[in-house]
N, C-alpha and C positions, 0 to 999 in steps of 0.2 A: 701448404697448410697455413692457415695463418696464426697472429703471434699470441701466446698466452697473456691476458691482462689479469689484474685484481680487478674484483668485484664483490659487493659487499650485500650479504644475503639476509633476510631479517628472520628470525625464530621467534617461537615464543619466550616467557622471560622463565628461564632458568633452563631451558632448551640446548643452549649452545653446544655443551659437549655430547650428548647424547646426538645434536643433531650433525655434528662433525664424525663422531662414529659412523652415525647411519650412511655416507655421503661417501666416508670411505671405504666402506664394507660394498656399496654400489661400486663403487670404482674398479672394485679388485674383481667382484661380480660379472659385469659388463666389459672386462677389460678395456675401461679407459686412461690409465697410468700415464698413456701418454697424451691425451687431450686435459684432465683434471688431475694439473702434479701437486696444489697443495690447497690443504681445508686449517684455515688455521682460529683458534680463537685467544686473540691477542689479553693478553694478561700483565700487570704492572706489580711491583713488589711495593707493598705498603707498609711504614712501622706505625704499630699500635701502640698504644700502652693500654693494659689493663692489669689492675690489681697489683699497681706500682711497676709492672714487669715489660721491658721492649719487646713487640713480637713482630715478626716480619710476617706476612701473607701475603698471599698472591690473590689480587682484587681483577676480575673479570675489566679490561679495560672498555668495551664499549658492551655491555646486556643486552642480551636480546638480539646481538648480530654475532656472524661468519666473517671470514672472510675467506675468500675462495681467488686461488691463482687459477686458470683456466682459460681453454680456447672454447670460445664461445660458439658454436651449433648447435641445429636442434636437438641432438642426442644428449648434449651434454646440461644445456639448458631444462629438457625434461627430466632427466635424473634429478637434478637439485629440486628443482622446481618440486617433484612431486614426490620429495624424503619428508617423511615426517616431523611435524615442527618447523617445516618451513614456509614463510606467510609469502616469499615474496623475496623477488630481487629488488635492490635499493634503485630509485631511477622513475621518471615518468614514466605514467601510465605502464603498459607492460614491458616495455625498452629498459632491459640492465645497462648503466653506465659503468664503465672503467674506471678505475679511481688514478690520477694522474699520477707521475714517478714524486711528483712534488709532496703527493699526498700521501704516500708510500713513506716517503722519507722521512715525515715527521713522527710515522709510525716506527722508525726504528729497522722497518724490514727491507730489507738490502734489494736490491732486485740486480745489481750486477753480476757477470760471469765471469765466471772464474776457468781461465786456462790450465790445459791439463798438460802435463809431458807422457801420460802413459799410455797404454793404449790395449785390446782385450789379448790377454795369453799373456799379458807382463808378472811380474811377481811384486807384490806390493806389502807393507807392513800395514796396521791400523796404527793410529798413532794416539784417535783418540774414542772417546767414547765406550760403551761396552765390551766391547771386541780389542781394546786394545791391548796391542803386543801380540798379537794375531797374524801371521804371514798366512798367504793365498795370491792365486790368481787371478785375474782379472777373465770374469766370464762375460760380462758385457757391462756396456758403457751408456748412462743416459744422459746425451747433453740436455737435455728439458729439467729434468728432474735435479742435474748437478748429483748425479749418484754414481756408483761403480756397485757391480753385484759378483762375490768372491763364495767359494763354496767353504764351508769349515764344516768338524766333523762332530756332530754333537748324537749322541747314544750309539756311535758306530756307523752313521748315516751321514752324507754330507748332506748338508743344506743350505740353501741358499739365504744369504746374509744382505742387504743392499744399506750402502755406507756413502754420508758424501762425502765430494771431493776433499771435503777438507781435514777428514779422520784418515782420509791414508796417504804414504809416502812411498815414490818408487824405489825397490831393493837396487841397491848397485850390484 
C-alpha cells in the first residue's frame, strides 16, 4: 500500500469545519481509517484587544482550505472530491499535489513516528487527555493513525476508546 501524504483541499469560505466533519463521517462510513487518518483544519491563537480587554481566539489559519493526511486512490480521492463544500484538491488541473515535509513543518504539524514499547493485550494507563488515569488494555494498535484503541466502561457497557500513542503509558 502506499504512503499517506498531506494534501491540501480547497472548500468553500466558511466551509472548513463542516467540511472536515462531512470527510469524517465518510471515513468512518466507508471504512477508510486506515487509507484517510487525518482531516485537519489548521487554526493559530490570536491576541485581540477590544474594549481595552486582551482576548486570545483561535483564527482559521488558511480559509477556505483542509488539509487531509491520506493515501491517495481512487476511493479515497472520490470520497473527498465529492463531500460537500469541496471545490477541489489544491494542484494542476485535476492532479492533487503532496505538500512537502518542508511545508509541513512550517505548519507546525509533526509528521514523525513515534515508537511504541507495547503491544495489543498489554495494560496501559492514559496519561493524558480525557481518559486520563484511566487503566485498560490494549485491543489493537494503529501504526498509521499513531493510535491504541482500549475498551472502558461507560453506562455498564464497555466501549471502545482510541487514544494516541502519546496519552498512554505502559503499566509495569
Amino acid at each position: 500500500m502506499s504512503e499517506a501524504k498531506w494534501y491540501v483541499v480547497h472548500t468553500y469560505s466558511g466551509y472548513e469545519n463542516k467540511v472536515k466533519t462531512n470527510i469524517e463521517q465518510s471515513i468512518e462510513n466507508r471504512k477508510l481509517q486506515d487509507q484517510i487518518l487525518e482531516v485537519s483544519v489548521p487554526k493559530q491563537e490570536v491576541v485581540e484587544l477590544k474594549n481595552g480587554k486582551r482576548e486570545v481566539t483561535e483564527k482559521k489559519l488558511f480559509p477556505g482550505y483542509v488539509l487531509i493526511n491520506m493515501v491517495m486512490n481512487d476511493d479515497t480521492w472520490y470520497v473527498v472530491r465529492n463531500t460537500r463544500g469541496v471545490t477541489g484538491f489544491v494542484g494542476p488541473g485535476s492532479k492533487p499535489v503532496p505538500l512537502t515535509a518542508e511545508e509541513m513543518a512550517t505548519l507546525g504539524i509533526k509528521t514523525e513516528r513515534v515508537n511504541i514499547d507495547f503491544a495489543e493485550g498489554d495494560m496501559i494507563t492514559v496519561i493524558g487527555g480525557v481518559w486520563t488515569g484511566t487503566a485498560g488494555t490494549i485491543k489493537r494498535i494503529d501504526d498509521n493513525r499513531q493510535t491504541v484503541t482500549i475498551n472502558v466502561d461507560m453506562f455498564g457497557r464497555e466501549t471502545p476508546v482510541e487514544l494516541n500513542f502519546s496519552e498512554v503509558k505502559k503499566m509495569n
